[in-house]
Backbone as numpy.savetxt, mean C-alpha at the origin, in Angstrom:
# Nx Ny Nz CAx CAy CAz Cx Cy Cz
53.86 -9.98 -25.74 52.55 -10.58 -25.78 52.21 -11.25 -24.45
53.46 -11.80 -23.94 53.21 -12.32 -22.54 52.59 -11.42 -21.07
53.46 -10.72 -21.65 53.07 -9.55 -20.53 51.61 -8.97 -20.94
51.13 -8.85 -22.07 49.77 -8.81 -21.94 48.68 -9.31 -21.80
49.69 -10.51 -21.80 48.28 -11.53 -21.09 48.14 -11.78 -19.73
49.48 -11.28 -18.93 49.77 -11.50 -17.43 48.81 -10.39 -17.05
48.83 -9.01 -17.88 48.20 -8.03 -17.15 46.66 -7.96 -17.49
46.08 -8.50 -18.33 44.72 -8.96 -18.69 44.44 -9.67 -17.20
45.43 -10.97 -17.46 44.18 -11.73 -16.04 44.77 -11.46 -15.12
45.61 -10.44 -14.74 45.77 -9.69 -13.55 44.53 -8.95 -13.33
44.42 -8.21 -14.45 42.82 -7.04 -14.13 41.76 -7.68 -14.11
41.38 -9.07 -14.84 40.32 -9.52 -14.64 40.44 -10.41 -12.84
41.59 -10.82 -12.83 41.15 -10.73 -11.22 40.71 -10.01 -10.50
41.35 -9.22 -10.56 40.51 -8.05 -9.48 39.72 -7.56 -9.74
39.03 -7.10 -10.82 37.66 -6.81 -11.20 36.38 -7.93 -9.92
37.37 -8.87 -10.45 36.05 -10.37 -9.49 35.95 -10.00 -8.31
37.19 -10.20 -7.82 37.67 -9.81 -6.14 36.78 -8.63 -5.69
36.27 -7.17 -6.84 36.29 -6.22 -5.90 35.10 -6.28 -5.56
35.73 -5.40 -4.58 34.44 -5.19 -3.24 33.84 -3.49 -4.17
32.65 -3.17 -3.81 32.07 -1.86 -4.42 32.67 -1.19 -3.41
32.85 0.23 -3.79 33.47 1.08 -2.61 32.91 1.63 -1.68
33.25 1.74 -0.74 32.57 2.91 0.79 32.42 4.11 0.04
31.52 5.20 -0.08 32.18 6.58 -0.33 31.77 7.39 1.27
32.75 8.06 1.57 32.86 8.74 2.78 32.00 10.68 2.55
31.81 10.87 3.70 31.58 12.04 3.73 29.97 12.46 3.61
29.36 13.70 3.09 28.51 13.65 2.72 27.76 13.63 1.70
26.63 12.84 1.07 26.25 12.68 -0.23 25.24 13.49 -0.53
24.68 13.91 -1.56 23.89 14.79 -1.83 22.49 13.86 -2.08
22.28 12.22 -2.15 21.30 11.77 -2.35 21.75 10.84 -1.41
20.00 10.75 -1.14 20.22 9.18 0.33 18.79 8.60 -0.59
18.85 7.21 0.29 17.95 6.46 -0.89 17.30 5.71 0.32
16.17 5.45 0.39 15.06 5.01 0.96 14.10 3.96 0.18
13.41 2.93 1.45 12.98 1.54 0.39 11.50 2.54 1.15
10.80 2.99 0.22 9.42 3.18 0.18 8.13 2.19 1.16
8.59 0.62 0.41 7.70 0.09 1.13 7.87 -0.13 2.52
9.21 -0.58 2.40 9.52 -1.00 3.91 9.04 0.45 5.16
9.64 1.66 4.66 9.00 2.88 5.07 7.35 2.69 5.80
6.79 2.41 4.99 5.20 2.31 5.24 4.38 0.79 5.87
5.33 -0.55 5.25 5.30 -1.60 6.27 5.55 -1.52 7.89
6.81 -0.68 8.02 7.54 -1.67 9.12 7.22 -0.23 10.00
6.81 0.68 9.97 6.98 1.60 10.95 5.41 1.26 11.66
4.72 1.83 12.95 3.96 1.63 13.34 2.68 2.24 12.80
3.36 4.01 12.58 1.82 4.65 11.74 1.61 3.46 10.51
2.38 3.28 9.82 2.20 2.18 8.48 1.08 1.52 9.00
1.80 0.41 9.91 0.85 -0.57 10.22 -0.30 -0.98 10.94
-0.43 0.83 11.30 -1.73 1.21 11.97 -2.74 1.02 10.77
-2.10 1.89 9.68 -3.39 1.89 8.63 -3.06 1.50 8.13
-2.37 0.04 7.97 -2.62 -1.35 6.70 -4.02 -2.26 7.78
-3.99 -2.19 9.41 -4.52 -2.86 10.37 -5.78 -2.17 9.85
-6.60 -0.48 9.88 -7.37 0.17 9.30 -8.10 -0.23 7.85
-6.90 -0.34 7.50 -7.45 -0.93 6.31 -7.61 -2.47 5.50
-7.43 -3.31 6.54 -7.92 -4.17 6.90 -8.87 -4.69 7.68
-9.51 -3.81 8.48 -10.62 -3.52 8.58 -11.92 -3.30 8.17
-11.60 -1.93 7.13 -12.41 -1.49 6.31 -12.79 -3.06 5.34
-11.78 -3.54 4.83 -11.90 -4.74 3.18 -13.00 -5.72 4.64
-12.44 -6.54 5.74 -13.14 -7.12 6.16 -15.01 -7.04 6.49
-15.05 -5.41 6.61 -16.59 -5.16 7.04 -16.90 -5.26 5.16
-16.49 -4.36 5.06 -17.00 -4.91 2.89 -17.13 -6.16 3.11
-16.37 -6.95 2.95 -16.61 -8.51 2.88 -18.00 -8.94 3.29
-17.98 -8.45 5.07 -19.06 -9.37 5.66 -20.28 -8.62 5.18
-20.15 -7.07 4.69 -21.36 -6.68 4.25 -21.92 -7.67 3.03
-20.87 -7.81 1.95 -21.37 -8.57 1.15 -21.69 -9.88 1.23
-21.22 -10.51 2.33 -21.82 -12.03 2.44 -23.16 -12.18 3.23
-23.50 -11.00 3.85 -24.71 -10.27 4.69 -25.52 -10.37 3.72
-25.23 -9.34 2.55 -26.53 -9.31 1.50 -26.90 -10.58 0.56
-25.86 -11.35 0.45 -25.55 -12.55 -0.33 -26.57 -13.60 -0.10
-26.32 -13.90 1.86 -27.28 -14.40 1.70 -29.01 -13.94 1.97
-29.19 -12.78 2.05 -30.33 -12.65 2.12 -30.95 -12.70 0.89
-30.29 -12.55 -0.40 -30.70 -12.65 -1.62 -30.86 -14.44 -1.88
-30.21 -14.87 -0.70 -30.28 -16.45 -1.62 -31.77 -16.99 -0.95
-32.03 -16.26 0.36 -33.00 -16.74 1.51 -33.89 -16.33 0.43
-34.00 -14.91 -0.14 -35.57 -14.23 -1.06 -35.36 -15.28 -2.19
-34.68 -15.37 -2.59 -34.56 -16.11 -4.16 -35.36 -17.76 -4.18
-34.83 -18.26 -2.58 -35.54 -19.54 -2.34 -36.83 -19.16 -1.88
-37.46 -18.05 -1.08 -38.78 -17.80 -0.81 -39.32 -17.71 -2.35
-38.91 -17.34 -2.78 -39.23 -16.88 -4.31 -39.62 -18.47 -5.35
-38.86 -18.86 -5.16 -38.44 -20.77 -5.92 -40.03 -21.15 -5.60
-40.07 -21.09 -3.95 -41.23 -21.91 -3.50 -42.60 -21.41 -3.81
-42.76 -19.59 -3.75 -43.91 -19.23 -4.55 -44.18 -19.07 -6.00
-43.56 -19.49 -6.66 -43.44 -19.59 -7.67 -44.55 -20.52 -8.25
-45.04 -21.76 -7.67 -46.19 -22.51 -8.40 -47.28 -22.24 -7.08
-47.42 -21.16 -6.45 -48.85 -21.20 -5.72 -49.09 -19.65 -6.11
-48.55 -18.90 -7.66 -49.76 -18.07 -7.78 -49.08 -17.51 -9.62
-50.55 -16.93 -9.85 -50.01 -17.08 -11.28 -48.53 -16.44 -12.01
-48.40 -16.89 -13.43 -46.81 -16.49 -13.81 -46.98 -14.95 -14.07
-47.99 -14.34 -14.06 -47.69 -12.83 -14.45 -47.23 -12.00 -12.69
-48.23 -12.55 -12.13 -47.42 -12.00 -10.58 -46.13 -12.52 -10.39
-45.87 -14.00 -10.13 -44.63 -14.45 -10.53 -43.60 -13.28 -10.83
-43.99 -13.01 -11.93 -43.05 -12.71 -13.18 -42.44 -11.24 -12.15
-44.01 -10.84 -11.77 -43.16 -9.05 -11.99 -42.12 -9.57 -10.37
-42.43 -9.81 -9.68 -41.78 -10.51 -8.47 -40.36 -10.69 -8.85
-40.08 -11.24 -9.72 -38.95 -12.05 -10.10 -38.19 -10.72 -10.83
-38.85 -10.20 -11.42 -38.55 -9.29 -12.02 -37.55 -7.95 -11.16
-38.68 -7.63 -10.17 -38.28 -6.85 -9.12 -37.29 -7.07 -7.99
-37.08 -8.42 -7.86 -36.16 -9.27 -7.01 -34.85 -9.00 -7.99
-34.60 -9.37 -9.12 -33.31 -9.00 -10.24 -33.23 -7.93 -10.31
-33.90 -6.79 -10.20 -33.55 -5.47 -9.68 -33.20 -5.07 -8.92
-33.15 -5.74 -7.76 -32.90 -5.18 -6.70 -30.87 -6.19 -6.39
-31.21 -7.27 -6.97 -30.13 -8.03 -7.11 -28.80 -6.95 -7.58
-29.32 -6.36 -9.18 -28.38 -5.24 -9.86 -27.87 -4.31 -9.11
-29.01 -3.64 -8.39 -28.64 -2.42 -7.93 -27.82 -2.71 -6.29
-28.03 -3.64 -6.01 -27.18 -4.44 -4.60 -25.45 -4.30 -5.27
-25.33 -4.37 -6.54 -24.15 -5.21 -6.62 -23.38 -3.87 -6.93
-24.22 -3.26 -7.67 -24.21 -1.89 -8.45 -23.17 -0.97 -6.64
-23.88 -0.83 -6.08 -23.63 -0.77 -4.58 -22.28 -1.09 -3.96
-22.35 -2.33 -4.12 -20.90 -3.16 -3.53 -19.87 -2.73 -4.60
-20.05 -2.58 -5.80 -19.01 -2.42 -6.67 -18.40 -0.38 -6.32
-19.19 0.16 -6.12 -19.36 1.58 -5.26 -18.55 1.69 -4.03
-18.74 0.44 -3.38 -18.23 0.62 -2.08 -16.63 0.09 -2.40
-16.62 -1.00 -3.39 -15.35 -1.81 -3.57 -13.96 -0.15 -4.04
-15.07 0.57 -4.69 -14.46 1.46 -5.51 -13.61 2.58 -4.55
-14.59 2.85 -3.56 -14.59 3.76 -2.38 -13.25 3.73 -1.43
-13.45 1.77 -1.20 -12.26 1.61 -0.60 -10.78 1.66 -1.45
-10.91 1.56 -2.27 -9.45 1.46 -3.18 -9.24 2.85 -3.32
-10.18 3.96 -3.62 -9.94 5.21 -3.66 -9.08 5.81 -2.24
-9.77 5.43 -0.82 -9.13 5.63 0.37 -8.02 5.00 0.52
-7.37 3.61 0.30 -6.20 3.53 0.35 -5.26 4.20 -0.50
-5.86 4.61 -1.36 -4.87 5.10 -2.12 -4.48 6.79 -1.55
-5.68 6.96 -1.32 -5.26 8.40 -0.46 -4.40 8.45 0.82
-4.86 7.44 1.13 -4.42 7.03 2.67 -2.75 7.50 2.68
-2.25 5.88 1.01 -1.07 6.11 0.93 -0.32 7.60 0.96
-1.18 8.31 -0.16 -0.62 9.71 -0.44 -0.60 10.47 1.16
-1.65 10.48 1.75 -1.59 11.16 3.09 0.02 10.91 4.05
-0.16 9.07 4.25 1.01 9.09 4.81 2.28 9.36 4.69
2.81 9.71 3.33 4.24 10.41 2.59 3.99 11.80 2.94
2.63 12.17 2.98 2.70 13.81 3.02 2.83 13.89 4.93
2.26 13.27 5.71 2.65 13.06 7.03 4.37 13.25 7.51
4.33 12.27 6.99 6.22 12.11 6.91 6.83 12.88 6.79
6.50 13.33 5.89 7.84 14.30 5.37 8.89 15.26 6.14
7.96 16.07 7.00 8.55 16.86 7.76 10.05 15.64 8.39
9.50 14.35 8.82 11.04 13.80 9.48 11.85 13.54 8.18
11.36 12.93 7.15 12.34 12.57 6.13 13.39 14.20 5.69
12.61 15.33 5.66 12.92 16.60 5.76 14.35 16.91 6.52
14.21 16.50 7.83 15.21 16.55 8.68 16.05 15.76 8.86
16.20 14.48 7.80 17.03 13.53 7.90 17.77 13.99 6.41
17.24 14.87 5.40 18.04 15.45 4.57 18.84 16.61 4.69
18.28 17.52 5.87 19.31 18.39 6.60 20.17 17.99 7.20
20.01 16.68 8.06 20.89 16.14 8.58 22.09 15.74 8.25
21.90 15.22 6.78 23.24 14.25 5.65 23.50 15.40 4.53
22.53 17.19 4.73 22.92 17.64 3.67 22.89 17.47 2.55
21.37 16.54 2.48 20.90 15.96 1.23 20.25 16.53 0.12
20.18 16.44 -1.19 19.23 17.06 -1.75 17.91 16.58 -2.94
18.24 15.56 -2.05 17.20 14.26 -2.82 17.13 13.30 -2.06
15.80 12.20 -1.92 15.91 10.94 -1.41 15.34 10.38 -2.30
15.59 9.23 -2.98 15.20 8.12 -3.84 15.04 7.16 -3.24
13.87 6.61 -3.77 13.15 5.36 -3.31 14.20 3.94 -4.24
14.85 3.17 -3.06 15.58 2.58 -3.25 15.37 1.10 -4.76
13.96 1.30 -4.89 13.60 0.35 -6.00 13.99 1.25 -7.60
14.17 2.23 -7.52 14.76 3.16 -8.56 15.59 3.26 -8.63
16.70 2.72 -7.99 18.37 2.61 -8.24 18.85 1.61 -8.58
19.59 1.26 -9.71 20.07 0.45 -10.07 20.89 -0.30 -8.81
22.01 0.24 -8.43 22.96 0.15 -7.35 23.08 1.35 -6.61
23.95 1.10 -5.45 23.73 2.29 -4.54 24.72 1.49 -3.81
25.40 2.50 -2.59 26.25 2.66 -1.55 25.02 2.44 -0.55
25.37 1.12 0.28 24.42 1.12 1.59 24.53 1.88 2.64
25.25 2.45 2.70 25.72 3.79 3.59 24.60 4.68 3.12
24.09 4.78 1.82 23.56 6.11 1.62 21.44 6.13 1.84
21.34 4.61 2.23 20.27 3.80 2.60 19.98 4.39 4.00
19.00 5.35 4.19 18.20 5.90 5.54 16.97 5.17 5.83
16.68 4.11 5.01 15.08 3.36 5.95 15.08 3.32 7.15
16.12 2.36 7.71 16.21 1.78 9.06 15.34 3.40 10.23
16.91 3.78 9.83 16.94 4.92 10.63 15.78 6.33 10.86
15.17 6.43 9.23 13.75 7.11 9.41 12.61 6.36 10.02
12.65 5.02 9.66 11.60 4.01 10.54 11.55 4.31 11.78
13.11 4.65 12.79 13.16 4.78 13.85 12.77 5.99 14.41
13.17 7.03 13.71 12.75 8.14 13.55 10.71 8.45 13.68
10.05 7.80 12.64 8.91 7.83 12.47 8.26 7.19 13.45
8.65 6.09 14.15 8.23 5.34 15.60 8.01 6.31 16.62
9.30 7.18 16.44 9.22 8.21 18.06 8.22 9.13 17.35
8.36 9.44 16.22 7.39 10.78 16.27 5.30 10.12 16.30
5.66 9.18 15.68 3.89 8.75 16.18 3.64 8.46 17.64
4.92 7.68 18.31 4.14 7.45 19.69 4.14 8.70 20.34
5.05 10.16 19.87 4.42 11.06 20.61 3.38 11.73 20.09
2.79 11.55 19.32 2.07 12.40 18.37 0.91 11.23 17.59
0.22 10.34 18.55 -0.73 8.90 17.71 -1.75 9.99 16.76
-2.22 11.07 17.10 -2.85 12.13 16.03 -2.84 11.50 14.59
-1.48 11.09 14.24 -0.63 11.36 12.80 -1.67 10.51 12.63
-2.20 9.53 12.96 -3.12 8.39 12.10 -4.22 8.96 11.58
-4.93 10.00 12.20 -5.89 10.72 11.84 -5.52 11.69 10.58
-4.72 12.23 10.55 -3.53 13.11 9.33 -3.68 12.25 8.12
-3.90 10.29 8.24 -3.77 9.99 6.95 -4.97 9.43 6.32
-6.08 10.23 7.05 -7.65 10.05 6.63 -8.02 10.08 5.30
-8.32 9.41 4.20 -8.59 9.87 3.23 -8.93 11.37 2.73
-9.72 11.77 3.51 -10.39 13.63 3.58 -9.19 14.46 3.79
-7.86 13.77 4.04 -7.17 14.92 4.21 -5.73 14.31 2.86
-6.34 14.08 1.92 -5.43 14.22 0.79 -5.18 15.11 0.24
């Protein structure tokens, strides 16, 4: 009985102690962090900069129309008791129409832009690929998984760094690629 308790917290020691293993050689899956992919490389942060752009002119468009609706709305306040309520009325009337269909507009444009980033995204994976391509010939791979889909993993088998570096040289020879992740070309 002794001895099975020596060899119990023998194994539960080392269970604690261990280290996860190296595996050597080549693996058939390498695993990649997606975002960092599209953060940290330069095409990425060309068109997060792009598209930060785009949200900012939306913005100022809408604070553009915002206040010109507040400037008519107060022209509006003030004619309001120098002529009768049926002119009034249709005035007011036609001013809230035009209010709707303003917003009607911005909500169009809000829509527009979320549609283009989202293409954008899809464009820039389809950009890529060709290097991620050659970094699976390289390791003899036959899959890359996006590293938020793995439970655990061998950091050895982690290619971000190295496609980041990869994707740096191929945009600064090739700045084109930014145009490649145009919405129109999803």
């Amino acid at each position: 009985m002794r001895l099975l308790i020596a060899l119990w917290l023998s194994f539960a020691g080392m269970v604690q102690a261990q280290e996860f293993p190296v595996f050597g050689g080549v693996s058939s899956i390498l695993i990649i962090n997606q975002e960092a992919l599209f953060s940290e490389t330069r095409l990425g942060k060309d068109i997060l900069a792009l598209e930060q752009q785009e949200r900012d002119a939306l913005i100022e468009e809408g604070r553009r129309i915002g206040a010109a609706f507040v400037r008519e709305e107060q022209e509006l306040t003030r004619m309001r008791d120098t002529m009768p309520p049926e002119e009034f009325r249709a005035l007011a009337e036609a001013f809230d129409e035009k209010v709707v269909k303003a917003r009607a507009a911005q909500e169009a444009n809000d829509s527009t832009l979320i549609a283009n980033i989202e293409a954008r995204r899809l464009a820039f994976f389809q950009v890529i690929a060709p290097v991620l391509a050659g970094l699976m010939q390289k390791y003899q791979a036959t899959a890359i998984i996006d590293s938020r889909s793995v439970l655990l993993f061998d950091r050895n088998m982690d290619i971000t760094r190295e496609a980041i570096d990869l994707l740096d040289k191929a945009y600064n020879e090739n700045p084109d690629m930014l145009n490649l992740t145009g919405p129109e070309n999803e």
